[in-house]
N, C-alpha and C positions, 0 to 999 in steps of 0.2 A: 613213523612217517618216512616214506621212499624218499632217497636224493637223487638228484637225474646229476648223470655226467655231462659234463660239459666239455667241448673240445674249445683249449686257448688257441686266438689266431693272432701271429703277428703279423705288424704292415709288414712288408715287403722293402727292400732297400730303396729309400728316394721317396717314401711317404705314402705308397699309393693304396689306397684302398685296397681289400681283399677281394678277391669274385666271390661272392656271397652265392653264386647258384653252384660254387664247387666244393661250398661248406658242406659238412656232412653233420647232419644232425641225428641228435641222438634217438633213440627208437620211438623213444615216448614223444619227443615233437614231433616223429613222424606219424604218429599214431594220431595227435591233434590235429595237426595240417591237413590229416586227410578225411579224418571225422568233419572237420571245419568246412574242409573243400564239398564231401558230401551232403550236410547240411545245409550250406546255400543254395545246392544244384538242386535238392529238395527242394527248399521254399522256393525259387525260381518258380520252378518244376508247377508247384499247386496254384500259383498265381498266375500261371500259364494256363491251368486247367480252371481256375474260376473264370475266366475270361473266353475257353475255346470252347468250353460245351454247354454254355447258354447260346455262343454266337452261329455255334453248328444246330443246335435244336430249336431255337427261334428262326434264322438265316434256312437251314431247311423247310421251316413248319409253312414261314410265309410265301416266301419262293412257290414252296408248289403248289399252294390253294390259290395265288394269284394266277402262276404262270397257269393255270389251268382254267380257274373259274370268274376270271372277272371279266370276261364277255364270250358265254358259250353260245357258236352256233352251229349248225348243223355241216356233220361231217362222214357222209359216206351213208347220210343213213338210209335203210332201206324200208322200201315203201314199196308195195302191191300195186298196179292198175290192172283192172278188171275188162277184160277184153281187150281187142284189137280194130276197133272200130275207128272211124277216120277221124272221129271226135275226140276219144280217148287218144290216139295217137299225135293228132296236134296238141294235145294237153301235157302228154310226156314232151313232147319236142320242146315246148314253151318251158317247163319245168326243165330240165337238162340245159339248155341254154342259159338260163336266168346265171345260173352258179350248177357248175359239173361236177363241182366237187363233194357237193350239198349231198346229193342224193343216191342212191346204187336200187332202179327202179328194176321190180320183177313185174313180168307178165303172168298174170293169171287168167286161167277158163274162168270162171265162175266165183260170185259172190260168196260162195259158201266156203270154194276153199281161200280166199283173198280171209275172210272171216277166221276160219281155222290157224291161218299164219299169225294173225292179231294175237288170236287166244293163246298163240304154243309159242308166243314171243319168236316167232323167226324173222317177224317185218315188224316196225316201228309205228304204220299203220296203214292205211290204205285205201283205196278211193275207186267207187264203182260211178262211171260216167252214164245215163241213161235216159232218152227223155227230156234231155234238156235239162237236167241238175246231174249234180255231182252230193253223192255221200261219202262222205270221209270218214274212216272206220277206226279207231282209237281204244285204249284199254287203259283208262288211269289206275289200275291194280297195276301195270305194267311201269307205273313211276307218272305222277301227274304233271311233272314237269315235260317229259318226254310228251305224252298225248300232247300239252301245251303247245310244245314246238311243232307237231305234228300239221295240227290244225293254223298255228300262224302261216306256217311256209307255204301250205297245200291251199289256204284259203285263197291269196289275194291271186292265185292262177286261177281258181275255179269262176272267180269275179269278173276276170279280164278273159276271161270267152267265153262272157253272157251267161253261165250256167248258174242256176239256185242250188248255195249251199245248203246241204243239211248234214248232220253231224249222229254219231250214234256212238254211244261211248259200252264196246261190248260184256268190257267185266268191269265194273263199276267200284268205287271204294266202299267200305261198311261204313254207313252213318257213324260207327264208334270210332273209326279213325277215318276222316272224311277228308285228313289231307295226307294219308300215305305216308305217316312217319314213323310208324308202331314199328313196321321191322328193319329202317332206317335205326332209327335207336334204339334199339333191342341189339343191332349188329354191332352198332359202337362200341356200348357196353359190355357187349359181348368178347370183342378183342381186346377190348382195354382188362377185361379179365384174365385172359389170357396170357396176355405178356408182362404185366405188372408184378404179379410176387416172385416171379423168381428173379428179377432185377433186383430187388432188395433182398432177398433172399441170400443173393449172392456177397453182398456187402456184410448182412451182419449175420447171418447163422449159415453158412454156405456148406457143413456139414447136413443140410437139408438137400443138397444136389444129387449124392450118393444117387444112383440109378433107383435099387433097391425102395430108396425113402422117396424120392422124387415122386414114380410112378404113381404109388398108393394116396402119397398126398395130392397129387395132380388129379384124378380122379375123383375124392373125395371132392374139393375142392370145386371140379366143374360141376359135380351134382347140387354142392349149393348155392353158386352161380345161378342154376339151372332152375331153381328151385326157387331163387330169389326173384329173379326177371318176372317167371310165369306169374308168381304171385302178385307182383307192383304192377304188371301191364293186364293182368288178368281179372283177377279179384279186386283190386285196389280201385285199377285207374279204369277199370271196364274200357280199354282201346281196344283187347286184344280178346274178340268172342269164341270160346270154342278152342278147338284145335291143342287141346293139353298135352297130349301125348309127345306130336309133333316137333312142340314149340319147345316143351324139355329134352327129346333125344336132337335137334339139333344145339342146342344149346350148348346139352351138354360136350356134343361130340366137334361143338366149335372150339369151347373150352381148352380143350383135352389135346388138340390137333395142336391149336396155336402156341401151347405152353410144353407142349413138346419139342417144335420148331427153336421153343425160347430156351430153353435145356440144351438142345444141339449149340448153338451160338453162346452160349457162356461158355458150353467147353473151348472155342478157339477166340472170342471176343472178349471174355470179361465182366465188364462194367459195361464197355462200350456196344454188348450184345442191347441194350436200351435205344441205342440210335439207331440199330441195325433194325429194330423191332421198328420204331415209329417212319424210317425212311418207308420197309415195304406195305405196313398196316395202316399205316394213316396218311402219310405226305403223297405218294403210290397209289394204296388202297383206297381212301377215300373217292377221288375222282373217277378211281375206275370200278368201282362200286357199282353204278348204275343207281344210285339210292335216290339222292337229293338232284343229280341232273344226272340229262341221260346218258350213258356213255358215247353215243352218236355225235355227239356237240364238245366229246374233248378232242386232244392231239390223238390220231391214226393209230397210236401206241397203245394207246389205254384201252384198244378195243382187243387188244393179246394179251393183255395184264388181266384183265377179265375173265378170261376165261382160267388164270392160273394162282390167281394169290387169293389167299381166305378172307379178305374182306370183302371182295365180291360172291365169293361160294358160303357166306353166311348170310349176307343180305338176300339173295336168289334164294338161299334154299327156302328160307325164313317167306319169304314174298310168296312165293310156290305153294307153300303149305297155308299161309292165314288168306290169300287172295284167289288162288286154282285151285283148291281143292289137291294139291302133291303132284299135279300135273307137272310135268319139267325138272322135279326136285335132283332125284339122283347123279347128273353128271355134276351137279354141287357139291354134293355131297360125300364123291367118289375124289374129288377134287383134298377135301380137307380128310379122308380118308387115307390118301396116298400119301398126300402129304407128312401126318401123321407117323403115321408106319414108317414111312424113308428117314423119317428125323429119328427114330425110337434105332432104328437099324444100324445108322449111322452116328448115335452117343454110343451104342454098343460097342462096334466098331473101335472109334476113337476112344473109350475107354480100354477097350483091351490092349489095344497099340501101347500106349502108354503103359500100362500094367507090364508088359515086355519088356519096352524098355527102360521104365523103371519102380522094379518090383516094390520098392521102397517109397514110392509117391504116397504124401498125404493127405493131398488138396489144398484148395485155398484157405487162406487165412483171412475172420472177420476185418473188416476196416473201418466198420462204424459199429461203436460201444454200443448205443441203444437209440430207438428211433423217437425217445420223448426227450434227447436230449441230457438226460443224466446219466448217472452211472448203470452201468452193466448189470442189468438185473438178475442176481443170483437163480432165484427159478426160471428154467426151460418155460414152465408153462407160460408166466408174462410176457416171456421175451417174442416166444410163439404167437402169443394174444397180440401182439401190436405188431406182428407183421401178417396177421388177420385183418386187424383193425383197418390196417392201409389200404391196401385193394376192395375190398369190403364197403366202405364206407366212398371211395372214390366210385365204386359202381353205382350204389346203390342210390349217390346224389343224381348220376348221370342218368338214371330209368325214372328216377320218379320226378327231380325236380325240371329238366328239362323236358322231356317227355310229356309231366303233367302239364308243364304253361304254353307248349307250343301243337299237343295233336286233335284238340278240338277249337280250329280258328273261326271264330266267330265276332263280329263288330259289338262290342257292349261300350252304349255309351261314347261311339266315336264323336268326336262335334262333328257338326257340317252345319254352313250358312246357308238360308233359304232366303233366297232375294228376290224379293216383288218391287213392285211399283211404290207400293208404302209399305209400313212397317204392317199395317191392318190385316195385309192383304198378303204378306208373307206370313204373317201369323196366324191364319186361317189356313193357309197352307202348312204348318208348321203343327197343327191341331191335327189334320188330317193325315199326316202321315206318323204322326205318335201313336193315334188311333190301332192303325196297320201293322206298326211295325214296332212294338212297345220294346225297350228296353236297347233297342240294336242302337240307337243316333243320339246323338246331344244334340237337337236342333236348334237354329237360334236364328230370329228372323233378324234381317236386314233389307232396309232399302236403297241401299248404295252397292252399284256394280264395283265401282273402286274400294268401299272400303271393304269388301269380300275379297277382292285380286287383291290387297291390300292383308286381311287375316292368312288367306292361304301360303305366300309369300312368306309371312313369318311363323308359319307352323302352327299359329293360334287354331286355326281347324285344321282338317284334313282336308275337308275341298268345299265347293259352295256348286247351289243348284241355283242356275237363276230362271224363275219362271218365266214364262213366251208371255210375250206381250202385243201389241198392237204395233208397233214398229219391230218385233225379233218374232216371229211365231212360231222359231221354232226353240226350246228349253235349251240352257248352255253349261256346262258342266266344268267347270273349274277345278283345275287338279295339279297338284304337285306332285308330279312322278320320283322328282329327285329324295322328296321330304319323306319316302316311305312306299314304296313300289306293291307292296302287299294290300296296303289301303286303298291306293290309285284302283288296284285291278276291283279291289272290293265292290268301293262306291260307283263304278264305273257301268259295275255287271246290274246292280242294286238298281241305280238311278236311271240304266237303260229300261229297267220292266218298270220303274215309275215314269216315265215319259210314255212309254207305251201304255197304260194306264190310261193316261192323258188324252191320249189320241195325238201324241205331237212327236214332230223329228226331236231329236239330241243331237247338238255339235259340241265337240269339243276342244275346252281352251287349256291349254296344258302350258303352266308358266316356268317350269324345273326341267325340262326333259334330261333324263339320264344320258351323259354322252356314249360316248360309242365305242369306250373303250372302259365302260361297267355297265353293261347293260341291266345286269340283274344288280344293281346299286348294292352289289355285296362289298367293292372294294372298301370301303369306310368300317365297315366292320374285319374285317382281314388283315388291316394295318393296325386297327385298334387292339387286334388280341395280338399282336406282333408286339403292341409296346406292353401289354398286362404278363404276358409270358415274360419279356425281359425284364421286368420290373422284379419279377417272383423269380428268374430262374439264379441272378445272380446271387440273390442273398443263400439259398437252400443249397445252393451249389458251393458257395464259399464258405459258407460255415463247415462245411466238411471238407473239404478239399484242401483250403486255406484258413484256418478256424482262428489266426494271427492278423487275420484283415477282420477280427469283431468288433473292438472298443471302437466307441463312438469317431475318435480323433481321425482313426485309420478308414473306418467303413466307410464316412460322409462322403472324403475328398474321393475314394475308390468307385462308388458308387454313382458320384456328378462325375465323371468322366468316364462312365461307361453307357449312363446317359446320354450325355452328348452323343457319343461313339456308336452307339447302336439305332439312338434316332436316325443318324443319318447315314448308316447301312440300310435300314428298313427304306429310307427312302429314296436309295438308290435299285433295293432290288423293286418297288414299286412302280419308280420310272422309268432308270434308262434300259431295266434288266428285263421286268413282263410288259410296259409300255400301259401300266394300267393306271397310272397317272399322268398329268402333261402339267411340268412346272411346281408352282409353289412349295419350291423347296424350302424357304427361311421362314415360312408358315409351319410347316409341317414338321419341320426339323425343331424350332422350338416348343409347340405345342408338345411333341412324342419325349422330348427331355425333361419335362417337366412331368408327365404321364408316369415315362417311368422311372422317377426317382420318387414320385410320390406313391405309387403300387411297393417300389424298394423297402420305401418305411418302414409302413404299415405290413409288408412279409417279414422286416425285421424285429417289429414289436410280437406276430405270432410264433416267429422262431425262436426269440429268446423264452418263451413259454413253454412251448412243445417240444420243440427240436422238429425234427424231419417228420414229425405228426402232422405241421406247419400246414401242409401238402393239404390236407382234406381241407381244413378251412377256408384256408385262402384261395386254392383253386376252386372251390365248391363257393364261395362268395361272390369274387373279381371273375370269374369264369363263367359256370353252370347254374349261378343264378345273373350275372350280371349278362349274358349274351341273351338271355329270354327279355332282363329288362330293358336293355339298347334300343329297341324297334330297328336293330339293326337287318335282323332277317326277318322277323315280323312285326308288325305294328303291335305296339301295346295294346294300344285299344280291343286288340282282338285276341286278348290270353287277360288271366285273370286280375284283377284290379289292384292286387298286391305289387304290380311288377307296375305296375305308373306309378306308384309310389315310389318306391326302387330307382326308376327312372330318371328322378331329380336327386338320387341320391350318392349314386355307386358311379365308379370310376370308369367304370364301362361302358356305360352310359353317356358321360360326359364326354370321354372320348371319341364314339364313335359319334356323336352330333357335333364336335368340333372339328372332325374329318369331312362332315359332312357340310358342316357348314364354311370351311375351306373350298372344298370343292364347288359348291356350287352356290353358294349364297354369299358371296364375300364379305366371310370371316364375321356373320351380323352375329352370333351368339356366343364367340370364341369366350370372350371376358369372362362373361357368365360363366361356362364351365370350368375353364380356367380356377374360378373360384371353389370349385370343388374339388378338385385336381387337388389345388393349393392346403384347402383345409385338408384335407387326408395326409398328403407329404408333411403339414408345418406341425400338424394335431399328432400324427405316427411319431416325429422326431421329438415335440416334448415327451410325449408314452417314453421310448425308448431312453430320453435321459433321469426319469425320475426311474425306470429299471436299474438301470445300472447304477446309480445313487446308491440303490439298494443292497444291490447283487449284481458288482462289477464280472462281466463279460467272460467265461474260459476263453486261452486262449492257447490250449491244447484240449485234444480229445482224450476224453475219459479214456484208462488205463483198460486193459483187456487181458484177462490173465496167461499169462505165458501158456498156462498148460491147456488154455485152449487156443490160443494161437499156434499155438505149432502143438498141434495131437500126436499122443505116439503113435508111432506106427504101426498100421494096422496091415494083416497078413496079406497076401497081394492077392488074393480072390476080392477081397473086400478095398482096397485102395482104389478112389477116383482121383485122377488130378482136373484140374478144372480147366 
């Protein structure tokens, strides 16, 4: 047993104390003092990092899906008139005045080539004035939201100088994907494959970076990507007809580009090459996509972001190939081709530099044991198996389970009130269009105008038709925009060919109108995955990071105060920051605190299970099954019947109908969900105490063998540093 020296100190004459910062201690307490001092700047250190990169990858995620898309209108975009006639020309003049900002109008000779611009997407769409109407020219292949807007803006000028609209949509979508999301969501998952393994890659086997290894498995890797999509959107889910060849060489060669890019950015980012990834692929990429809205209707920005980052040059290229027949395809594809190569060029590069200067580099060292949570598994081969398993399984929910509930929207079973004069006589009506229209309506007759404004209001139907009568002759349609904007458009389009039918007008009574700063009533769902991501990101995040914030005592209090604290970030980047909410702060801020402390839970009952396997479940639960069943972007009623079940069940759900009903119904259904909220937080937190009863908490990470933490050193042809 070693004895430390110790140095005597006497007081000083007249009693005084010694200066203790002039003591000089001995080696070994200086050795403690400063292990000690290092240890704490550590734990600081990772509770600094439990708390910064959920607040930067939710605070990013929301940020720019609101600042972007909760009230897209047209911006710069470009639209054809056909001729130069004094007609046409008061029509552009009317149109340019209304909003200058809106439009960027081309004159064309002739129909045919106005037509050709539609087809080769160089105009948004286009309007031949003749005769006294107006045709407006569109291409819902070209993104159906875009044609949408095309025809709102262009219509109400063609009205207002007397002309008859008619409408001709020139490349049409394939009945198998009738709303244009086949290569919407083929592109997601396509980038989320991309950037995904070697994020983890890098944490726990990052001897897989090596150039040499990297390449072969990148490769390998995007052909079964490639292999996987064709087959779930192809064979599986029939959206995607045809076009095999196609849909695997982009696929794969999206793959291959993006996870190239992600190789380049670990060598000078790290860990934090994951933020770098989702800020230009998805917070970025999304909006300027062109996918789900058109890029014409974002910030001025996003229409140069477009033409340069790979989630729009995989969406295009993909759109190109299953909707024009490859027309357009290659400057996409030349796009993630360059891209590629410059990143391959450029790890070269930065590998060699480093190799120079120092011929002795051995790369990174793992940081996370194993991704199930326990010990470091002796065979390569499992360890390799589950960081398969991750990527893999996160894609494969994302093509089939999304995809499947959302790309053929159809009304099954939606309610809707039919209001007569008696109950007889809506029920005759209510025979007649079951008849017609078997399986699409829940019809339910009623003979109260009130107590139908009365169901619609509370969400009990989707909307009510009220038959023309002898005092109203002409039919009136009742609709909550606010309750479900998908459904509104549905019943609206539906009930205008049953009025006509009839032989009668439709007016409508609209009791919800979406205000004016969510037009596309997406912000309730945008906040809602703002709080489902912070609920899950702190726990996956702090178990590795900080693995000494696990036992129960520590997590609970860590966790309601990151709650609070992130509620009411979300609800400031909502209000004062994209302006896509106005008010009800102490609403929303308690609601989103309880949201996500109770998602917290429940991620911390499947992490103490899996470990960072956690990931596929619970995002694949609370996420890419819970955003299908919210009817936050679509109505349930119109995706399969599984997901209304879902609906009154999952946290997602609840959430985005308690946003919803903040917003525009005051607060009638809060409680209710509230209670489900409630059971998952109070039901997760018993789970979790009868675990640790069991099998109390690590609260260190599994050990990592020296000799693969630090590899010997390998000859400097062969040494990457990371």
């Amino acid at each position: 047993m070693s004895k430390k020296s110790h140095t005597h100190i006497e007081n000083p004459p007249g009693g005084d104390s010694p200066d203790l910062d002039a003591v000089e201690l001995s080696p070994e307490d200086a050795a403690e003092a400063a292990a000690a001092k290092r240890a704490k700047a550590e734990t600081i250190g990772r509770y600094v990092a439990m708390f910064m990169m959920p607040l930067i990858m939710v605070g990013m995620m929301v940020t720019g899906y609101l600042g972007t898309m909760h009230a897209p209108s047209p911006n710069n975009m470009p639209i054809a008139v056909i001729g130069s006639s004094a007609q046409a020309d008061q029509f552009v003049g009317a149109l340019v005045a209304s909003n200058p900002d809106a439009v960027n109008v081309r004159n064309v000779d002739s129909a045919a080539s106005a037509r050709q611009l539609v087809i080769d997407r160089d105009v948004s769409g286009a309007v031949y004035i003749a005769d006294g109407s107006a045709t407006v020219f569109t291409a819902s292949a070209a993104g159906s939201s875009q044609a949408s807007v095309v025809k709102a803006m262009l219509a109400p000028h063609v009205l207002a100088e007397g002309l008859t609209l008619q409408t001709e949509d020139l490349v049409p979508l394939p009945a198998t994907d009738a709303a244009g999301l086949g290569a919407m969501f083929l592109a997601t998952a396509l980038v989320m494959a991309g950037y995904l393994p070697f994020s983890m890659v890098l944490s726990n086997s990052p001897e897989l970076l090596r150039f040499r290894r990297a390449i072969p498995l990148l490769a390998g890797w995007a052909a079964l990507v490639a292999a996987l999509v064709w087959t779930v959107t192809g064979p599986i889910l029939g959206v995607v007809q045809g076009h095999a060849m196609a849909v695997l060489g982009i696929a794969w060669l999206g793959v291959f580009a993006i996870g190239s890019v992600q190789l380049l950015l670990t060598r000078f980012l790290g860990p934090m090459a994951t933020i770098a990834a989702m800020l230009f692929l998805t917070v970025l990429g999304m909006p300027a996509s062109n996918m789900s809205m058109s890029v014409y209707t974002m910030p001025g920005f996003f229409t140069f972001l477009h033409s340069i980052l790979p989630t729009p040059a995989i969406g295009e290229a993909l759109r190109s190939a299953l909707y024009f027949d490859g027309a357009g395809v290659w400057p996409h594809l030349l796009v993630l081709i360059i891209g590629g190569v410059l990143a391959l060029m450029l790890t070269l590069a930065v590998d060699a530099r480093k190799r120079r200067s120092n011929p002795n580099a051995t790369g990174p060292k793992p940081s996370i044991p194993s991704l199930h949570g326990g010990p470091r598994p002796k065979s390569r081969f499992w360890r390799y198996g589950a960081l398969l398993l991750f990527p893999l399984g996160m894609v494969t929910m994302m093509i089939s389970v999304m995809l499947g509930a959302m790309s053929a929207p159809m009304p099954q079973n939606m309610p809707i009130a039919i209001v007569g004069t008696t109950v007889a006589q809506a029920q005759q009506a209510v025979d007649g269009l079951d008849e017609n229209m078997p399986g699409l309506f829940e019809l339910r007759a009623v003979d109260s105008t009130e107590e139908a404004h009365a169901q619609v209001q509370d969400r009990t139907v989707t909307a009510a038709f009220v038959l023309p009568s002898a005092e109203k002759p002409a039919a009136t349609l009742v609709t909550n925009q606010a309750g479900g904007s998908s459904a509104q458009q549905v019943v609206t389009a539906v009930f205008g060919q049953v009025a006509a039918g009839l032989k009668v007008d439709m007016v409508g009574d609209e009791i919800a109108p979406l205000h004016s700063n969510d037009t596309m009533g997406s912000v309730s769902m945008y906040i809602a995955m703002g709080w489902i991501l912070a609920g899950f990101m702190i726990i996956i995040v702090g178990a590795n990071a900080a693995p000494k914030s696990r036992p129960l005592p520590k997590l609970v209090p860590i966790v309601a105060a990151w709650s609070v604290f992130i509620s009411a970030v979300l609800w400031l980047i909502a209000g004062p920051i994209t302006g896509s909410v106005d008010g009800h702060f102490w609403q929303l801020w308690g609601v989103g605190a309880i949201a996500v402390f109770a998602v917290a839970m429940f991620s911390a009952v499947v992490e103490r299970l899996i470990g960072m396997l956690s990931i596929i479940p619970v995002i694949g639960l609370m996420m890419l099954v819970g955003v299908p069943a919210s009817g936050g972007g679509l109505s349930v009623y119109m995706e399969p019947e599984i997901f209304r079940v879902l609906h009154g069940i999952l946290p997602m759900p609840a959430a985005v109908e308690s946003v919803r009903s903040i917003l525009y119904f005051g607060a009638d259904t809060v409680g209710h969900h509230l209670l489900t909220l409630g059971f998952w937080g109070v039901g997760s937190l018993i789970v979790l105490m009868m675990i640790d009863k069991i099998k109390p908490p690590r609260t260190e990470l599994h050990p990592i063998d020296p000799d693969e933490a630090q590899p010997a050193v390998a000859p400097a042809r062969e040494a990457v540093s990371a």
